[in-house]
mmCIF file of the N, C-alpha and C atoms, coordinates in Angstrom:
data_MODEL
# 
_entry.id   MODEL 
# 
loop_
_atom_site.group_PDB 
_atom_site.id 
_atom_site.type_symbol 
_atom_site.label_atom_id 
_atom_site.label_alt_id 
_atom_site.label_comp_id 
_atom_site.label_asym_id 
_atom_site.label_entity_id 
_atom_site.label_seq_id 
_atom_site.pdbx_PDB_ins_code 
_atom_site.Cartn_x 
_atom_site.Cartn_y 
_atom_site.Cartn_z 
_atom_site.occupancy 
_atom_site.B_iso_or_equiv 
_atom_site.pdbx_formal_charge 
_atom_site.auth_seq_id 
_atom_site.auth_comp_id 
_atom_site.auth_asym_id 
_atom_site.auth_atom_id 
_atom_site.pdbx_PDB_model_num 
ATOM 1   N N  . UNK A 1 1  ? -4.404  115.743 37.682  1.00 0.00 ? 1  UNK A N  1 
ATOM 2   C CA . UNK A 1 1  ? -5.351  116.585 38.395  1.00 0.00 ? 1  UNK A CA 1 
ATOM 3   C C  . UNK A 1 1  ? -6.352  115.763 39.198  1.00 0.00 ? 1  UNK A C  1 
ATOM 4   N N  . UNK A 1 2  ? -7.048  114.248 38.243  1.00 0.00 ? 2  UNK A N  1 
ATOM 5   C CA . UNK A 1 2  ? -7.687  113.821 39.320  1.00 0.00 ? 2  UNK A CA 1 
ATOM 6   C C  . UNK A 1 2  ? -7.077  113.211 40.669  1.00 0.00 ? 2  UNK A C  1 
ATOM 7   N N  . UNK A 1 3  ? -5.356  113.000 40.695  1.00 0.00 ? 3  UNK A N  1 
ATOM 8   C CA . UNK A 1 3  ? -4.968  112.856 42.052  1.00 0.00 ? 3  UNK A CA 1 
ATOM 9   C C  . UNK A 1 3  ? -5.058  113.562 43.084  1.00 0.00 ? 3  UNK A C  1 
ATOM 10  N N  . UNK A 1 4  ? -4.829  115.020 42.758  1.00 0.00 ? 4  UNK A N  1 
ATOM 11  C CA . UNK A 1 4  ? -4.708  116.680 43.734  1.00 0.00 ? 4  UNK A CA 1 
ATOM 12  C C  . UNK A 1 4  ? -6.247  116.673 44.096  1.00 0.00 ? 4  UNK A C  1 
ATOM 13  N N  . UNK A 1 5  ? -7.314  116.330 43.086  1.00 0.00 ? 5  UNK A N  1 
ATOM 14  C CA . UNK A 1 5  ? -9.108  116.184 43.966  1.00 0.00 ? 5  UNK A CA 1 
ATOM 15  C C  . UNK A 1 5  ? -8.607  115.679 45.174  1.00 0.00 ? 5  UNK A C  1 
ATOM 16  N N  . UNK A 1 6  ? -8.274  113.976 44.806  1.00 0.00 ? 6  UNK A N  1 
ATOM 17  C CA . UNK A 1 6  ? -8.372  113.175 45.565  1.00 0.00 ? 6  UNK A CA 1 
ATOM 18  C C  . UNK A 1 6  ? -7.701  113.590 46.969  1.00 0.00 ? 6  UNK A C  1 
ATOM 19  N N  . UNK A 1 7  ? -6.134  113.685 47.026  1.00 0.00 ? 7  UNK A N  1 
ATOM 20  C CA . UNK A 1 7  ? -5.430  114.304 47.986  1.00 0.00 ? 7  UNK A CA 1 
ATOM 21  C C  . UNK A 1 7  ? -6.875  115.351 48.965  1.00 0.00 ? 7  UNK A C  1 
ATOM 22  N N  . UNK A 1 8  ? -6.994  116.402 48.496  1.00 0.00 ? 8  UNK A N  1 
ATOM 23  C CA . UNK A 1 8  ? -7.815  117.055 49.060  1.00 0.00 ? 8  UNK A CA 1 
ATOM 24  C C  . UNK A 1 8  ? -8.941  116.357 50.027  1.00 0.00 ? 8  UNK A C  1 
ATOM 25  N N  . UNK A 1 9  ? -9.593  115.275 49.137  1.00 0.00 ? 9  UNK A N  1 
ATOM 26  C CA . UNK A 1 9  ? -10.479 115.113 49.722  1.00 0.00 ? 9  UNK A CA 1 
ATOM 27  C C  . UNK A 1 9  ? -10.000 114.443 50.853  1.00 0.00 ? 9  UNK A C  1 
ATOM 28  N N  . UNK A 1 10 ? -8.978  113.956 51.177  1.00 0.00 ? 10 UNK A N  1 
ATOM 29  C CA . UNK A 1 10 ? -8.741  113.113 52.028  1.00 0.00 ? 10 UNK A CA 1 
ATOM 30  C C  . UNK A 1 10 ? -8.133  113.992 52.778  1.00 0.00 ? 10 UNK A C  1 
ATOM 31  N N  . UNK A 1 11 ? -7.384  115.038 52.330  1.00 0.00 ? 11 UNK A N  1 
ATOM 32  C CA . UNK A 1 11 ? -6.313  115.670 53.588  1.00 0.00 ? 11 UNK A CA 1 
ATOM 33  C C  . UNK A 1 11 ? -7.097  116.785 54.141  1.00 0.00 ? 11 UNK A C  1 
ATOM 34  N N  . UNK A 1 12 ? -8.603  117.100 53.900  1.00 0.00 ? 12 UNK A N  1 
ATOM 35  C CA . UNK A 1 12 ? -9.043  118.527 54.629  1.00 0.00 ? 12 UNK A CA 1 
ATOM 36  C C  . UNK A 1 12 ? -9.800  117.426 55.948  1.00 0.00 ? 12 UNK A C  1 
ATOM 37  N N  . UNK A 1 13 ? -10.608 116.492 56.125  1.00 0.00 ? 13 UNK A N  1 
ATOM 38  C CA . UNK A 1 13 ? -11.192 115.765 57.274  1.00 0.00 ? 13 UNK A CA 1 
ATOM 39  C C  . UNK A 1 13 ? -9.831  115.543 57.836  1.00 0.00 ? 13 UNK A C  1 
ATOM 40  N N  . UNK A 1 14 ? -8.874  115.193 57.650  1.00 0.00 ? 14 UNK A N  1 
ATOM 41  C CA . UNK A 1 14 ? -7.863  114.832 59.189  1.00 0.00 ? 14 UNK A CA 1 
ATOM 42  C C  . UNK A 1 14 ? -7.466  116.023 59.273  1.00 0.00 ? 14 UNK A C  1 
ATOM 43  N N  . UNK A 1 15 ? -6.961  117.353 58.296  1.00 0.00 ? 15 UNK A N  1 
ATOM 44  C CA . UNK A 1 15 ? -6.574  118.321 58.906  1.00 0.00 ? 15 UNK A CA 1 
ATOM 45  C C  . UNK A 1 15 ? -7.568  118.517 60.083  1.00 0.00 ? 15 UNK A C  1 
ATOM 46  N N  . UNK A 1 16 ? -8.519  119.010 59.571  1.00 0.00 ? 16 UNK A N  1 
ATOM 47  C CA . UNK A 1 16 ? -9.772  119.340 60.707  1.00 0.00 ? 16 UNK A CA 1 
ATOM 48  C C  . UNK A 1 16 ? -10.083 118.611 61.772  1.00 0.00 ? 16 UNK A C  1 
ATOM 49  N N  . UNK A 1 17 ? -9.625  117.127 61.864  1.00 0.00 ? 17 UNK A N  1 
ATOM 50  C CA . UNK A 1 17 ? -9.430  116.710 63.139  1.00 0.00 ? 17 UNK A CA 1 
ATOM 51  C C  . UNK A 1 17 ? -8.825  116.570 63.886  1.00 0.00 ? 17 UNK A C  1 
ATOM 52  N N  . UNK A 1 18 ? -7.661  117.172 63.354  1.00 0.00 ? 18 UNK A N  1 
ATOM 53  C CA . UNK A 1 18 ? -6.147  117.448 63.869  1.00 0.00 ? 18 UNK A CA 1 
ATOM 54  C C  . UNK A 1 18 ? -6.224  118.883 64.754  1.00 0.00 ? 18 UNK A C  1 
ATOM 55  N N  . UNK A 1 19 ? -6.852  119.648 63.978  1.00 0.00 ? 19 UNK A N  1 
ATOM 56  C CA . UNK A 1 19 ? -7.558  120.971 65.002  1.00 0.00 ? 19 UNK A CA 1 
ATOM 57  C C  . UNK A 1 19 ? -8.333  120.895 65.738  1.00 0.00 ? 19 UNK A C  1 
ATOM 58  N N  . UNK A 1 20 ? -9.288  120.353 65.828  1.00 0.00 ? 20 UNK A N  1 
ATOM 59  C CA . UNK A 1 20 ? -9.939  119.640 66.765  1.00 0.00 ? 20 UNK A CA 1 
ATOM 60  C C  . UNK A 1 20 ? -9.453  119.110 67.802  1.00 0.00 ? 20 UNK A C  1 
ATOM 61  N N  . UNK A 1 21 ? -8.544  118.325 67.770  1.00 0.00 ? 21 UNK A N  1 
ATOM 62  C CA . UNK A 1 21 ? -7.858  117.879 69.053  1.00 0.00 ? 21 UNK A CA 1 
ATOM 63  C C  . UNK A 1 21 ? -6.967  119.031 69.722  1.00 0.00 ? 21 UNK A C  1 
ATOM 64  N N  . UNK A 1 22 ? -5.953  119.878 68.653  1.00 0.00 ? 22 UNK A N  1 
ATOM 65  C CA . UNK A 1 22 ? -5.693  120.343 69.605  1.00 0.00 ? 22 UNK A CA 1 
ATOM 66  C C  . UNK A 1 22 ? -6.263  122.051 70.031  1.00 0.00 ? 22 UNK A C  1 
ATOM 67  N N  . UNK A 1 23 ? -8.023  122.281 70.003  1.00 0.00 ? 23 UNK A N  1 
ATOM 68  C CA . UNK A 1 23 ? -8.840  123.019 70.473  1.00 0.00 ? 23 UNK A CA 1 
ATOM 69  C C  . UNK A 1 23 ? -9.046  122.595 71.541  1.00 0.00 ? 23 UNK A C  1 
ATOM 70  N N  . UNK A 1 24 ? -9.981  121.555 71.720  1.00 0.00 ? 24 UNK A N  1 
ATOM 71  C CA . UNK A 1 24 ? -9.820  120.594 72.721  1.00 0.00 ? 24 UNK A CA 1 
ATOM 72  C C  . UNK A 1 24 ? -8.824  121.207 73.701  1.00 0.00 ? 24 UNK A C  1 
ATOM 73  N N  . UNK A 1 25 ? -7.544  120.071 73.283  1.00 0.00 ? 25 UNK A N  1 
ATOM 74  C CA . UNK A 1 25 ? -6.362  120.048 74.331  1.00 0.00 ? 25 UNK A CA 1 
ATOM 75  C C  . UNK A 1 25 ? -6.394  121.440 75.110  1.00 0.00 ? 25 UNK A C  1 
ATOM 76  N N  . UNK A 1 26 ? -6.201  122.648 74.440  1.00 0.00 ? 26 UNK A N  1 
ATOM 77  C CA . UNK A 1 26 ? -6.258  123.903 74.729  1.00 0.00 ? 26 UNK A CA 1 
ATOM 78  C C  . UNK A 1 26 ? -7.180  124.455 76.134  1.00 0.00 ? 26 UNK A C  1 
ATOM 79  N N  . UNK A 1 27 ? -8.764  123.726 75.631  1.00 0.00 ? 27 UNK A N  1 
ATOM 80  C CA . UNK A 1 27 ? -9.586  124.193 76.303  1.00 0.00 ? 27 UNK A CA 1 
ATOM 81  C C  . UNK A 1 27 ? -9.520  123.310 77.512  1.00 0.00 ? 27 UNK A C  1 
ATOM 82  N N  . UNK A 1 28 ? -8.751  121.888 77.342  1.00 0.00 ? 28 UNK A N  1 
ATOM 83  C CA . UNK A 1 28 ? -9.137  121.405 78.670  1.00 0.00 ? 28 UNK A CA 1 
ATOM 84  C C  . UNK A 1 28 ? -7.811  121.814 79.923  1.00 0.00 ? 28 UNK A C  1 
ATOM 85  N N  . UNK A 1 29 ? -7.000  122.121 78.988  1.00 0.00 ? 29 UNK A N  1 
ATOM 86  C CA . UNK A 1 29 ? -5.272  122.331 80.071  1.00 0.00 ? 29 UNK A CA 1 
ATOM 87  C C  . UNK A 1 29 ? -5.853  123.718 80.629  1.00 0.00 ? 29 UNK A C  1 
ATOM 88  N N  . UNK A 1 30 ? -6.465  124.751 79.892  1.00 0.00 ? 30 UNK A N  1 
ATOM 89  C CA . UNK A 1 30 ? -7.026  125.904 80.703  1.00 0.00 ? 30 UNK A CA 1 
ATOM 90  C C  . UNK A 1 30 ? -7.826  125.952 81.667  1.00 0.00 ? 30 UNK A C  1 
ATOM 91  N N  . UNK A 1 31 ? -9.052  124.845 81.601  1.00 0.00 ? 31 UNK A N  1 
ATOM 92  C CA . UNK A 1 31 ? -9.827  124.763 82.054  1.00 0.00 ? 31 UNK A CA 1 
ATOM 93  C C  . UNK A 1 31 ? -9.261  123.594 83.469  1.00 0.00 ? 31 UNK A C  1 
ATOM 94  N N  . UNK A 1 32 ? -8.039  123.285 83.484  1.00 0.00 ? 32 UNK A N  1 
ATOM 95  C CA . UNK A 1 32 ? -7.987  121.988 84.595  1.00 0.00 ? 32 UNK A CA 1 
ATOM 96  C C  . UNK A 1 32 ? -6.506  123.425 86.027  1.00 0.00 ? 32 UNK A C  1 
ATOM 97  N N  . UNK A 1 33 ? -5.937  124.225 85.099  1.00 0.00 ? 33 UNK A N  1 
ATOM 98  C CA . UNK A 1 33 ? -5.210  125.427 85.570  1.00 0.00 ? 33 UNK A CA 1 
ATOM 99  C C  . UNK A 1 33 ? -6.195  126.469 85.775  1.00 0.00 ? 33 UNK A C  1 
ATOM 100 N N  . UNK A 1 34 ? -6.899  126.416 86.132  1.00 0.00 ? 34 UNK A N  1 
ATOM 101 C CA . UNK A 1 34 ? -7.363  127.255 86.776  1.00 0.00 ? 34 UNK A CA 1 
ATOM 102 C C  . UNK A 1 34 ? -8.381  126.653 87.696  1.00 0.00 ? 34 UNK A C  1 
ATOM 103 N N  . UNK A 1 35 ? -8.525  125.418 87.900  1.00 0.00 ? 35 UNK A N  1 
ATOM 104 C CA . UNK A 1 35 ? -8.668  124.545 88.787  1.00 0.00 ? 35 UNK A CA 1 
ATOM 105 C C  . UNK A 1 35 ? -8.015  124.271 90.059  1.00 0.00 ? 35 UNK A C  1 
ATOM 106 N N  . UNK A 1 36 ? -6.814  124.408 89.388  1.00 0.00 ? 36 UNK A N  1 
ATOM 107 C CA . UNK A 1 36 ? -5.252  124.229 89.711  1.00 0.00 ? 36 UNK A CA 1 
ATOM 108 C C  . UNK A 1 36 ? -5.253  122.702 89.940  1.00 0.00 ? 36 UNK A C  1 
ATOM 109 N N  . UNK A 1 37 ? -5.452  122.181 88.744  1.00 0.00 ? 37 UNK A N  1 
ATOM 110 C CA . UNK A 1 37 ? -4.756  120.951 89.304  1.00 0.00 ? 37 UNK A CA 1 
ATOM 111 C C  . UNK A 1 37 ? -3.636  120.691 88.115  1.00 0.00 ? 37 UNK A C  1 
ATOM 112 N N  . UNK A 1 38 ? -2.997  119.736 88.382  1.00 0.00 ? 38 UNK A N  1 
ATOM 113 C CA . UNK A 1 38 ? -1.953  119.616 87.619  1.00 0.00 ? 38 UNK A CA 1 
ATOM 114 C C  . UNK A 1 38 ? -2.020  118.880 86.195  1.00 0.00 ? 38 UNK A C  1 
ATOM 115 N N  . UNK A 1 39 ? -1.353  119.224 85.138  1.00 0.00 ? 39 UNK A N  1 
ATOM 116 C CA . UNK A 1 39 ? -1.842  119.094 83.648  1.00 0.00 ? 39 UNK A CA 1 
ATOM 117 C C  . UNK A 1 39 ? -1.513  117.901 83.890  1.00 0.00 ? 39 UNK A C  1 
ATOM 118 N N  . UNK A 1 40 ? -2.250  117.267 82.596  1.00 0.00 ? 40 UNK A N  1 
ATOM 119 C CA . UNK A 1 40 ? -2.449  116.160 81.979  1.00 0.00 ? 40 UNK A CA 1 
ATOM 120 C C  . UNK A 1 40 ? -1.025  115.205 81.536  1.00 0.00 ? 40 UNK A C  1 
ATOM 121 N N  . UNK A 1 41 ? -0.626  113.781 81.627  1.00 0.00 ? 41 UNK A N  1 
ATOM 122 C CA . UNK A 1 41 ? 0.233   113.671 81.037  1.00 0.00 ? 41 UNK A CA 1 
ATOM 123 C C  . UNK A 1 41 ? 1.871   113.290 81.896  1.00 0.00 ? 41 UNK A C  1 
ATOM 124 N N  . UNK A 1 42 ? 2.252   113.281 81.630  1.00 0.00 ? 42 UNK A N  1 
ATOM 125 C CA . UNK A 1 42 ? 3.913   112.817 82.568  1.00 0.00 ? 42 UNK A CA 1 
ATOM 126 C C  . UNK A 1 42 ? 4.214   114.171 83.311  1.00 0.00 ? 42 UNK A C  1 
ATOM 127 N N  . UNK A 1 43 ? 4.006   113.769 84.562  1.00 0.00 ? 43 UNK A N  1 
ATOM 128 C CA . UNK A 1 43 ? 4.396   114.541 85.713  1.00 0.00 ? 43 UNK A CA 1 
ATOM 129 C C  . UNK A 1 43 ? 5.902   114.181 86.062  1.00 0.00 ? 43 UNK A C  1 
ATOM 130 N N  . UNK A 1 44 ? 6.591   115.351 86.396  1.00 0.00 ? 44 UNK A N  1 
ATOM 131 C CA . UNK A 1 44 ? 7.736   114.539 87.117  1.00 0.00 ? 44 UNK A CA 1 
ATOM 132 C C  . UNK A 1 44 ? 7.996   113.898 88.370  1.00 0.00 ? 44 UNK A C  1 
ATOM 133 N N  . UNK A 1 45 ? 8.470   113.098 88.105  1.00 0.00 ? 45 UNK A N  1 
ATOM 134 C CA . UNK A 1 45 ? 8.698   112.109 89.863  1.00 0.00 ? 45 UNK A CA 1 
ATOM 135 C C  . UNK A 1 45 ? 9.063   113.141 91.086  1.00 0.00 ? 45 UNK A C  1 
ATOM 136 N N  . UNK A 1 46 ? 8.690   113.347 91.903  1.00 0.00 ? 46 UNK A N  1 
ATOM 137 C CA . UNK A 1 46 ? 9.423   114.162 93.216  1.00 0.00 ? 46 UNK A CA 1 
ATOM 138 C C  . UNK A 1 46 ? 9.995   113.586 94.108  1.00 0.00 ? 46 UNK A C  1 
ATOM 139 N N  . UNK A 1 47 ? 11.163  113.597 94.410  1.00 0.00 ? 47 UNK A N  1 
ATOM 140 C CA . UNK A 1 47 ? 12.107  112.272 95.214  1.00 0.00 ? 47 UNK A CA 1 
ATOM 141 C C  . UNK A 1 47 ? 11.003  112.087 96.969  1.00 0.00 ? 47 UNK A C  1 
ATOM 142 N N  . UNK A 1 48 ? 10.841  111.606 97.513  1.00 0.00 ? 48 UNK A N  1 
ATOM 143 C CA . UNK A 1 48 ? 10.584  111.404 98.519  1.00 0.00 ? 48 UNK A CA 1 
ATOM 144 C C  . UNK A 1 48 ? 11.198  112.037 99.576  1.00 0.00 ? 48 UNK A C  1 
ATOM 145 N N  . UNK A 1 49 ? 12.531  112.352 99.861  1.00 0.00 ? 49 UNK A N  1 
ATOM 146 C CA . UNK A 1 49 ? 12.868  112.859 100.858 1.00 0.00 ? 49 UNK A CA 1 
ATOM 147 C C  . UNK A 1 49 ? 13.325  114.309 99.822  1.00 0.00 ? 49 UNK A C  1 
ATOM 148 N N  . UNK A 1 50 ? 13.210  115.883 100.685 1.00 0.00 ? 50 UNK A N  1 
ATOM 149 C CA . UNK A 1 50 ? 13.830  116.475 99.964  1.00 0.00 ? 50 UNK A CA 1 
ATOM 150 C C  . UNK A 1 50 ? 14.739  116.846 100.705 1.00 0.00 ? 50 UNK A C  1 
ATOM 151 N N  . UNK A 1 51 ? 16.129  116.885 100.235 1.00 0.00 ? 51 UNK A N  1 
ATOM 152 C CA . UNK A 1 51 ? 17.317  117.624 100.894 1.00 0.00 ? 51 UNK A CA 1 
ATOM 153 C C  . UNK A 1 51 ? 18.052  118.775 100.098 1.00 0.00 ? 51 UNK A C  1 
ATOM 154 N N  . UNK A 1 52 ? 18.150  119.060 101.699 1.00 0.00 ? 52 UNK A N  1 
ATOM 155 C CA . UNK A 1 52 ? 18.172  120.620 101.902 1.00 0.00 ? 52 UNK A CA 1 
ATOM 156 C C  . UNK A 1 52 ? 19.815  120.968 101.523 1.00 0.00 ? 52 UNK A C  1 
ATOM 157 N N  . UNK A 1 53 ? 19.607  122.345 100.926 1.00 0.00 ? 53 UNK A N  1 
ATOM 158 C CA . UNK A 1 53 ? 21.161  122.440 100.322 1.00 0.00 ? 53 UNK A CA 1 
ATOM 159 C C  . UNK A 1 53 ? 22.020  122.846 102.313 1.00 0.00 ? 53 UNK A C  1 
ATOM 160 N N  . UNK A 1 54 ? 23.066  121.838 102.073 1.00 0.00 ? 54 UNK A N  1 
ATOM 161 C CA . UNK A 1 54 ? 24.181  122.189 103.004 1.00 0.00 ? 54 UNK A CA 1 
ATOM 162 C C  . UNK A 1 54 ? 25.051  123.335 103.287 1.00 0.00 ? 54 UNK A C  1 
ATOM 163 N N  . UNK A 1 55 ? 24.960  124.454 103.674 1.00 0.00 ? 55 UNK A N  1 
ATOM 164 C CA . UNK A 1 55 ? 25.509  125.666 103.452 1.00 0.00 ? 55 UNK A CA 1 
ATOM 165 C C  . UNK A 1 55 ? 27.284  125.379 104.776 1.00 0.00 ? 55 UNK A C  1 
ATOM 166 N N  . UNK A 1 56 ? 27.864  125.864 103.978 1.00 0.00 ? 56 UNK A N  1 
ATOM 167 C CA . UNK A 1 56 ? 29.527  125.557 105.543 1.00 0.00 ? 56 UNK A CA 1 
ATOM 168 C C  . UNK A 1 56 ? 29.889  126.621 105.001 1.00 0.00 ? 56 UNK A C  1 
ATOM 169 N N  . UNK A 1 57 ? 29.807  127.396 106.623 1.00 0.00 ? 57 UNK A N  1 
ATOM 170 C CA . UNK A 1 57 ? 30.661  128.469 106.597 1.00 0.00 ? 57 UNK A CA 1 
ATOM 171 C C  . UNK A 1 57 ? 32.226  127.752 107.418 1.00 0.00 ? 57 UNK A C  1 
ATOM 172 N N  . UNK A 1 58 ? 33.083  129.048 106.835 1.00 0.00 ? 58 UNK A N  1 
ATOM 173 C CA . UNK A 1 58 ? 34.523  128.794 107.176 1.00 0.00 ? 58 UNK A CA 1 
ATOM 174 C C  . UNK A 1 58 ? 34.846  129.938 107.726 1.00 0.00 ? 58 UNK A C  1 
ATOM 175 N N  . UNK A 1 59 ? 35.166  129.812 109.007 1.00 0.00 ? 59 UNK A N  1 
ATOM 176 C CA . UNK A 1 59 ? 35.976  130.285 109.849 1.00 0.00 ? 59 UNK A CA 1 
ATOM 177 C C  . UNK A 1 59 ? 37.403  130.681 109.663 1.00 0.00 ? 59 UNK A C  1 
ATOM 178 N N  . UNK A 1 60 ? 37.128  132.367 109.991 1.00 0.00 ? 60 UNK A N  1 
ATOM 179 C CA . UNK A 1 60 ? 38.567  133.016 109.249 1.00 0.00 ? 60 UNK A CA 1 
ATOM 180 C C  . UNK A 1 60 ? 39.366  133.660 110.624 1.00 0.00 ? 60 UNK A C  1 
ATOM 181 N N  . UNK A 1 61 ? 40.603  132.820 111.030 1.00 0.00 ? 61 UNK A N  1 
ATOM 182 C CA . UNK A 1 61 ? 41.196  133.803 112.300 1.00 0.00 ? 61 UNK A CA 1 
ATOM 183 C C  . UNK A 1 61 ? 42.341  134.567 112.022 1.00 0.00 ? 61 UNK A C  1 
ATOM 184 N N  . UNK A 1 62 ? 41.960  135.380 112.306 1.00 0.00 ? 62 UNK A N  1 
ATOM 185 C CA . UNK A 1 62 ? 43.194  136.426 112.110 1.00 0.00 ? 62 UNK A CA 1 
ATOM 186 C C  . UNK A 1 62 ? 43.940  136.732 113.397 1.00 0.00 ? 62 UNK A C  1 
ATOM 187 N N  . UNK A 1 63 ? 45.111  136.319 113.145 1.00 0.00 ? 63 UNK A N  1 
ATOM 188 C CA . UNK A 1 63 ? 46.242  136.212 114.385 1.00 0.00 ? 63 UNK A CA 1 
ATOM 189 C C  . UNK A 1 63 ? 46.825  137.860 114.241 1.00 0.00 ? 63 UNK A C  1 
ATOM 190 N N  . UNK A 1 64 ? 46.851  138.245 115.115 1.00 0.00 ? 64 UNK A N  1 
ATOM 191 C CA . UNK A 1 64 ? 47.326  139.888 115.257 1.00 0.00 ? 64 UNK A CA 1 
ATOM 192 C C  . UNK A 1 64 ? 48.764  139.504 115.594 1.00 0.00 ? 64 UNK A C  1 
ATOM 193 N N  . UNK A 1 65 ? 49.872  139.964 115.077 1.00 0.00 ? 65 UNK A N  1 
ATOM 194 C CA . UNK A 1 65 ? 51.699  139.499 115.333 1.00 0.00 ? 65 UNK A CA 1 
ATOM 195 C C  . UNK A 1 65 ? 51.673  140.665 116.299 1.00 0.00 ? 65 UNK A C  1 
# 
């Protein structure tokens, strides 16, 4: 039993700072979107050139006999 004190005492301060961060996180990704700027963190690369989808039409002749 005096281990389960101990546990406690140690595991309720990081729980609670574990919520803490992600209150935080919460309040700042809301607060940066409606900013509109773009969240925090690994953006994806955007190629430099963008290309455009190639559309081919095909030509249908119909020979009348």
């Amino acid at each position: 039993m005096e281990n389960l004190a101990w546990i406690l005492v140690l595991l309720i301060p990081s729980l609670g700072f574990f919520v803490f961060l992600v209150v935080v996180n919460i309040r700042l990704s809301r607060r940066r979107k409606s900013l509109g700027l773009p969240p925090l963190g690994l953006t994806p690369i955007r190629s430099k050139t963008r290309h455009r989808k190639h559309h081919r039409y095909v030509i249908i002749h119909r020979h009348g006999h």
